[in-house]
N, C-alpha and C positions, 0 to 999 in steps of 0.2 A: 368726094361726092359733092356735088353743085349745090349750095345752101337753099336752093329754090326747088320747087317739084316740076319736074319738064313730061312732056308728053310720052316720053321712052319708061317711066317709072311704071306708066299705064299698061305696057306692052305685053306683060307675061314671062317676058324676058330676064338676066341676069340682073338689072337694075329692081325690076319689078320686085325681084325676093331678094335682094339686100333691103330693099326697103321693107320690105313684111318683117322679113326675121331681121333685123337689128334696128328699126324704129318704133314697129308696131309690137312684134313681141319683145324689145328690150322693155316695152312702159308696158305692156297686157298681160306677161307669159303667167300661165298657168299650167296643171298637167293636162286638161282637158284641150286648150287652144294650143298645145306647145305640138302637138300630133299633127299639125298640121292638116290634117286629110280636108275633104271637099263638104263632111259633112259633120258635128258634134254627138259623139254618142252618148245618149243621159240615162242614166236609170230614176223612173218616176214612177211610185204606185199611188195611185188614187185619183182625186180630181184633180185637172189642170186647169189653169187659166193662162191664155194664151194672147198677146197684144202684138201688136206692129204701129208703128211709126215712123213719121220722118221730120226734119228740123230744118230750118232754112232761115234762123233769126239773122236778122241785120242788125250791128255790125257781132259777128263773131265772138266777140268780147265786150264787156259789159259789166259795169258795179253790179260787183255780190255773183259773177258765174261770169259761162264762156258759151260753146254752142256743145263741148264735150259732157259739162255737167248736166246741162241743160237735156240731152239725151238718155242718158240714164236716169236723172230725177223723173223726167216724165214717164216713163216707159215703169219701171221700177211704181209709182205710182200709180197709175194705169192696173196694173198689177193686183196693189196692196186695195184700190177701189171695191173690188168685187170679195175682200178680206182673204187674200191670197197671200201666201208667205213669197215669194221671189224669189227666183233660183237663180237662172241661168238668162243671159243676153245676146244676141247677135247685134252687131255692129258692123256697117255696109257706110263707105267712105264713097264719096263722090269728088273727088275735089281738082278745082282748077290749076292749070298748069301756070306754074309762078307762084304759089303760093310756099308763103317764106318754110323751110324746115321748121326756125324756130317757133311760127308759130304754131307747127304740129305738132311737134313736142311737148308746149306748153297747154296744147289739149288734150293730149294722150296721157299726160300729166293730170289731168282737172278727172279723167276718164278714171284713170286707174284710181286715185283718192276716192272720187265718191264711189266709187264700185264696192271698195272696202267699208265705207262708211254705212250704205246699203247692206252687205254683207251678199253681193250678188256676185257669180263671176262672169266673165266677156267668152263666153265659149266657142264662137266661129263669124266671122266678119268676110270681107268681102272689102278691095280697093278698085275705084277708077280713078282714071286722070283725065280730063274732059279737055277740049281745046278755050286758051285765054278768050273769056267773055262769052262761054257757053252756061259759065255756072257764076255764084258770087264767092268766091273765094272756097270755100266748103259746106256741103251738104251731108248730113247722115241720118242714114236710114236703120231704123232698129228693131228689134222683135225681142219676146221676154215671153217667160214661162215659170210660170207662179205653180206653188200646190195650193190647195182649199183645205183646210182642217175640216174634219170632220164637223156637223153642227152648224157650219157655218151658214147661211143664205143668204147673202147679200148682194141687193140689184134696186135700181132704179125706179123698176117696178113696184118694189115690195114697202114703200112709203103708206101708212097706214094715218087716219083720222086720229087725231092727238097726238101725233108726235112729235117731240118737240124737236126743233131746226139747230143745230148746233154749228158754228160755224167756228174755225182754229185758232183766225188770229184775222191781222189787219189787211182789207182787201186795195187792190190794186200798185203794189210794188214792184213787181214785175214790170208789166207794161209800162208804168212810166219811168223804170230805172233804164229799161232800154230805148223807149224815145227820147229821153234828154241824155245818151251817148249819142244817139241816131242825129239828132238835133241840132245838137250843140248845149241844151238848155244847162243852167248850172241854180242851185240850190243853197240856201244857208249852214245847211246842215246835212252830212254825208246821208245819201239815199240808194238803198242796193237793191237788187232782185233777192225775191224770198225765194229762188229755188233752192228747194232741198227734197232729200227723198223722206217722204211718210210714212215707209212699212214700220218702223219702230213703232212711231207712234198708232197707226190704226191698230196694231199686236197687240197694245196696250191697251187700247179700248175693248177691244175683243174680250179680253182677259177679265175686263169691267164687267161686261155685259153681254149675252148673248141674245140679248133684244134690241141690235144696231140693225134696222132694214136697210138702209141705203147709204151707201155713202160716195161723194162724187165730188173730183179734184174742178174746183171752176177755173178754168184755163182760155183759152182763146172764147170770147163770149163773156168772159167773167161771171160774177155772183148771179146775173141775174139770169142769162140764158140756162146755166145748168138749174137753178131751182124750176126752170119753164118747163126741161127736160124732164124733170125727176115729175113733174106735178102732170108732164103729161103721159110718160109713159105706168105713173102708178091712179091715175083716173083721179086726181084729187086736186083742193084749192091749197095753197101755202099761203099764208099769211106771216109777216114779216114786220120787224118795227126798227124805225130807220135813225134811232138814236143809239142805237144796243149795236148797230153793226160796224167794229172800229176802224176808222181809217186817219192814218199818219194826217198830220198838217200838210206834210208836202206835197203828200199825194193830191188831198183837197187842193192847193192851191195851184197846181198845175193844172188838174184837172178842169179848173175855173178860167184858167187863163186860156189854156186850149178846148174850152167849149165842152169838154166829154164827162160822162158822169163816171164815177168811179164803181157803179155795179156792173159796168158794161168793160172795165179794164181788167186783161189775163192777169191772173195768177200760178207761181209755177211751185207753190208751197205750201199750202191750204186746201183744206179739205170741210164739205158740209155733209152733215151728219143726220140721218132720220131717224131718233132713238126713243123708243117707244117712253112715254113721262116718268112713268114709276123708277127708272136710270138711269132717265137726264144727269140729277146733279152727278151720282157715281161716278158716269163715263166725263163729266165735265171738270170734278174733282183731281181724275186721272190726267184726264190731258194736259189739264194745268202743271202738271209734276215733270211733262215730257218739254225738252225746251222748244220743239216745232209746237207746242198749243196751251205755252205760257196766256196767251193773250185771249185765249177761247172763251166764246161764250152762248151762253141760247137767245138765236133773233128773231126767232118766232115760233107756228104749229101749223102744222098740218092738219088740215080740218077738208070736212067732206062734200061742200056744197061747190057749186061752179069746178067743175073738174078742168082740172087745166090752168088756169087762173092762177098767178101769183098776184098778193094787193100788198103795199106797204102802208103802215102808217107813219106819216111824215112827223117830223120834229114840231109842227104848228099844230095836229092831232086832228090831220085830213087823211082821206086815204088814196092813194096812187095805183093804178093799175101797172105793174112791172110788166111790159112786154119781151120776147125775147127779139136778141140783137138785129138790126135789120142791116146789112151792110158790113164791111171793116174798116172803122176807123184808124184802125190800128194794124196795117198788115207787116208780114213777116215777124210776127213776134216771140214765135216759137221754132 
């Protein structure tokens, strides 16, 4: 077989299922995806929660992930947001003609680890083959299907006056771990993307507390767009304090050099938390035990005047109005 993907692989053809069955299911096989049929049969009782997505980061590969990890953490996340357990994946290949086998493999590789790490399985996908310079090397499109536990209600909306803002860990490692690949940029000290998958950890919090209203992964937009999100679709102001919310040196110092602030930089590992006061520390307690929310902490509260509104208070103890993101600074980052 030609170490590169050619246009015939796309076809439907004999090439087409060698490539599924000894590529895609030598690194995916389950018994659910090994049946191969057109469609995944699941047995699900209760509430579902149901996501779709697509990824198109540049360059493919990246300190700390790939674009394969990168799929699954988000989707799987996506997911565990609305306090959904994860189940099951679809994965939908796009990918251009020429692109090297081994670097398929070395993502079908990154795919099936975290899948396992997640504890989710790849139940029905989908391949093309596009013509050289139709696409950038590979795209993937994905979909996921979460249960709800019983008890659960968690949404965006459901952010309540006094709650406090909980945030995981350190913002903007992502986006600049893949602009200084993108770049060229280089650093003193090794700097990676925080993607990882969260259901563990939100499980955990769960389990803290069943007073968690909101919870939401800041990803393309970064910190500040999704608290603009959460504050407007639950009618409320957030208030935020910008010495309590931590970010790596390197992050700062890039961020500094390339003009950008780091509330506005994705993250693909983090999550902020709307957890009613009286279980703040509990759920804060908790996360700190889980190793994705070693670094967690509470950056502000949800209060109930100027609906809509996010304000920071800066480190000199003025106050900033956080708008949400105008533009992409940062495109292709997921």
């Amino acid at each position: 077989m030609s170490d590169r993907i050619i246009m015939a692989h796309g076809s439907g053809g004999k090439l087409a299922h060698e490539l599924i069955e000894k590529t895609f299911l030598g690194a995916l096989s389950n018994p659910l995806l090994a049946r191969l049929d057109d469609s995944a049969v699941l047995d699900c009782k209760g509430r579902l929660a149901f996501t779709t997505d697509s990824y198109v980061v540049k360059p493919i590969f990246f300190p700390g992930g790939d674009i394969g990890r990168l799929a699954v953490c988000g989707t799987v996340n996506d997911l565990a947001m609305s306090g959904a357990v994860p189940l099951y994946l679809s994965l939908a290949f796009i990918i251009e003609e020429g692109l090297l086998r081994d670097d398929l493999n070395r993502i079908l590789a990154s795919i099936q680890a975290t899948s396992r790490e997640a504890d989710v399985q790849i139940v029905t996908g989908d391949t093309k083959v596009v013509d050289r310079g139709s696409a950038d090397r590979l795209f993937i499109n994905t979909a996921g299907l979460g249960l709800i536990p019983d008890g659960v209600d968690i949404s965006g909306s459901n952010a309540r006056p006094g709650d406090k803002v909980i945030l995981s860990g350190t913002i903007g490692d992502h986006g600049i771990a893949v602009l200084s690949q993108r770049e060229g940029l280089s650093f003193s000290t090794a700097l990676g993307s925080d993607c990882a998958p969260l259901n563990g950890l939100v499980a955990e919090m769960i389990r803290a507390s069943q007073r968690i209203h909101a919870l939401r992964d800041p990803t393309r937009g970064g910190l500040a767009t999704t608290l603009n999100e959460i504050a407007a679709q639950s009618k409320v102001s957030i208030r935020i304090e910008e010495e309590k919310i931590p970010v790596r040196d390197e992050v700062r110092g890039a961020c500094e050099m390339l003009g950008l602030d780091p509330l506005y930089v994705a993250n693909e590992g983090k999550l902020v938390a709307m957890v009613a006061p009286g279980d703040a520390e509990v759920v804060l307690a908790r996360m700190r035990r889980n190793a994705y929310g070693r670094e967690a902490s509470i950056i502000g509260e949800v209060q109930p005047d100027h609906p809509g509104r996010v304000v920071m208070k800066t480190r000199i103890g003025a106050s900033r109005i956080v708008d949400m993101l105008v533009g992409d600074p940062l495109p292709r980052i997921c």
